[in-house]
N, CA, C and O of each residue as an XYZ file, in Angstrom:
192
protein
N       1.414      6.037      9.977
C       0.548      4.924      9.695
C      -0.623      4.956     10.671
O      -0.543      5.339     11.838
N      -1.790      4.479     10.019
C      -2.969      4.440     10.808
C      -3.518      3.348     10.636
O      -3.040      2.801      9.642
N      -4.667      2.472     11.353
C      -5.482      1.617     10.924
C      -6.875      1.730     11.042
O      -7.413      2.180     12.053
N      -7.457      1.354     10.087
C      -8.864      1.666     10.150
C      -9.380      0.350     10.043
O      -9.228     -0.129      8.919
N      -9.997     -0.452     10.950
C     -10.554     -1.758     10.397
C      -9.597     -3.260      9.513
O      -8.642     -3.835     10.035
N      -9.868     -3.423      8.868
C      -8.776     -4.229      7.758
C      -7.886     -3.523      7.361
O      -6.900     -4.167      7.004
N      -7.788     -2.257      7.249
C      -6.866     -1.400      6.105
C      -5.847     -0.339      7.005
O      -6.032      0.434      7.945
N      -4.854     -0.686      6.304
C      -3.797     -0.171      7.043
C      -3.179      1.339      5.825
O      -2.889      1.307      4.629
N      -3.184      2.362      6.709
C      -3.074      3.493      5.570
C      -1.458      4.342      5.816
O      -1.156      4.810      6.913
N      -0.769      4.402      4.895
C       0.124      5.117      4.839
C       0.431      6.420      4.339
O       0.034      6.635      3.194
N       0.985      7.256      4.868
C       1.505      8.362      4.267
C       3.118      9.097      4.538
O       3.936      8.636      5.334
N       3.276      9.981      3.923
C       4.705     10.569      3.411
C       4.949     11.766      3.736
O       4.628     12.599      2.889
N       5.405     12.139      4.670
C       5.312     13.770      4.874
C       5.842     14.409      4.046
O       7.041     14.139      3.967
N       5.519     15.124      3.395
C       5.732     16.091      1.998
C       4.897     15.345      0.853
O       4.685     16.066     -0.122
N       4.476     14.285      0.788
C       3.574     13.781      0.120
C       2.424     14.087     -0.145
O       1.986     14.412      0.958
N       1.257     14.262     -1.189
C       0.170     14.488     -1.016
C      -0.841     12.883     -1.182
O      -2.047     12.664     -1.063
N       0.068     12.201     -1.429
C      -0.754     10.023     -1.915
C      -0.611      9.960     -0.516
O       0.099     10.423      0.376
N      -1.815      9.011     -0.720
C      -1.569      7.885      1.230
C      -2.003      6.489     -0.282
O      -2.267      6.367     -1.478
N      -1.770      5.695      1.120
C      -1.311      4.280      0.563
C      -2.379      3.335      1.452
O      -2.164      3.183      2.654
N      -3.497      2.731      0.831
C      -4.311      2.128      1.893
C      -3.797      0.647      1.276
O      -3.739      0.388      0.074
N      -3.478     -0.165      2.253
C      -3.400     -1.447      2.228
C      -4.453     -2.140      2.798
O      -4.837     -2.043      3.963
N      -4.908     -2.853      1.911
C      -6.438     -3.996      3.003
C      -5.453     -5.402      3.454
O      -4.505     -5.909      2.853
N      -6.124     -5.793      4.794
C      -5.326     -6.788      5.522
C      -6.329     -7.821      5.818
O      -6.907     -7.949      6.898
N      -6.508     -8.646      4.628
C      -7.814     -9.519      5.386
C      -7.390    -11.235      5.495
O      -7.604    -12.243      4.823
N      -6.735    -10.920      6.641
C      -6.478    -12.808      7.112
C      -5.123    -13.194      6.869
O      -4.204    -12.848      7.611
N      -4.962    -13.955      5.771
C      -3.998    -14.381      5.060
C      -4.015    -14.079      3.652
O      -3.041    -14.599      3.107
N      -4.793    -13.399      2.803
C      -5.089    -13.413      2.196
C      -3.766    -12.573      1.565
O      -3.339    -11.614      2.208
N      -3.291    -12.859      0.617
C      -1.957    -11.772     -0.760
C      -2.554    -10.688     -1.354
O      -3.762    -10.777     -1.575
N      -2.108     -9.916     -1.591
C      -2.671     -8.948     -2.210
C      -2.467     -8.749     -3.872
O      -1.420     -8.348     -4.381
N      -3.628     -9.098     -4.573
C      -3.501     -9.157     -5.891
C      -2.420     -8.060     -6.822
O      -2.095     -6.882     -6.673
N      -1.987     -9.423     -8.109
C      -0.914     -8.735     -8.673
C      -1.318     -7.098     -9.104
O      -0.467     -6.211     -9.032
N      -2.750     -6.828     -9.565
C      -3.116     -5.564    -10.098
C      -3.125     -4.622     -8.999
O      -2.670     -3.509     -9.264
N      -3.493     -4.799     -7.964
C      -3.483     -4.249     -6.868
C      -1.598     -3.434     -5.988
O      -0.956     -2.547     -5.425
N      -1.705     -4.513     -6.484
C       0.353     -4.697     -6.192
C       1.154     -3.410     -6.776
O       1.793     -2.543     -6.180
N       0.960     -3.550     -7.784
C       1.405     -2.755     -8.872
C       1.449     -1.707     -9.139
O       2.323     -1.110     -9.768
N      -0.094     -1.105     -8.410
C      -0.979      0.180     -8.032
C      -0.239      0.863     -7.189
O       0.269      1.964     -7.401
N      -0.152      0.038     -5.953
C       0.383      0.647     -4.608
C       2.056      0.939     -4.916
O       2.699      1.817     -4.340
N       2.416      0.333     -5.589
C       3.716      0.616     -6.073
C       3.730      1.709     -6.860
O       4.529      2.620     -6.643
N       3.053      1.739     -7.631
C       3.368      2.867     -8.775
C       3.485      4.178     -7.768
O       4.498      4.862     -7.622
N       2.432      4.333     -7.224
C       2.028      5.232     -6.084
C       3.144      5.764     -4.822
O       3.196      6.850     -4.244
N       3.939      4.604     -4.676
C       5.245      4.211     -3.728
C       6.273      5.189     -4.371
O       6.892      6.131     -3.878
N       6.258      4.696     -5.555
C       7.565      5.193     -6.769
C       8.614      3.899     -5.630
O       9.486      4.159     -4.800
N       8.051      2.544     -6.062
C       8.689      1.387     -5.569
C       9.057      0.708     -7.301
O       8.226      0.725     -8.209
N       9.760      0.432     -7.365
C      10.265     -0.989     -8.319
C      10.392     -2.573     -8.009
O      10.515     -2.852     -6.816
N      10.383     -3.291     -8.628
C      10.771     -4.462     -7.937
C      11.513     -5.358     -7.261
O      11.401     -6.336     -6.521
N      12.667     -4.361     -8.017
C      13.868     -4.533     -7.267
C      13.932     -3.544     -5.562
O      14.777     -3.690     -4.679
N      13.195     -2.947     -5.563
C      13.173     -2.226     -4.312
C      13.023     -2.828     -3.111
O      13.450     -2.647     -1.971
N      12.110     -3.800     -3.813
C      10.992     -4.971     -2.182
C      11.852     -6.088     -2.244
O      11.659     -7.057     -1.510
């Protein structure tokens, strides 16, 4: 994990995806957005 500013970036060793998360305040991170980073995860909902 790294941070750059607001955004917090992930990656997977053997992976070739990183995972940027934006971190601004309090703010949630939208459902479309959500969904994205998941797909990307190979997360489900039952996972989180």
């Amino acid at each position: 994990m790294r941070i750059k500013g607001s955004h917090h970036i992930f990656t997977k060793e053997g992976r070739p995806e990183r995972i940027v998360i934006p971190i601004h305040g309090n703010k949630t991170l939208k459902i479309g957005l959500l969904h994205a980073l998941m797909k990307i995860a190979d997360l489900s909902e039952e996972d989180i």
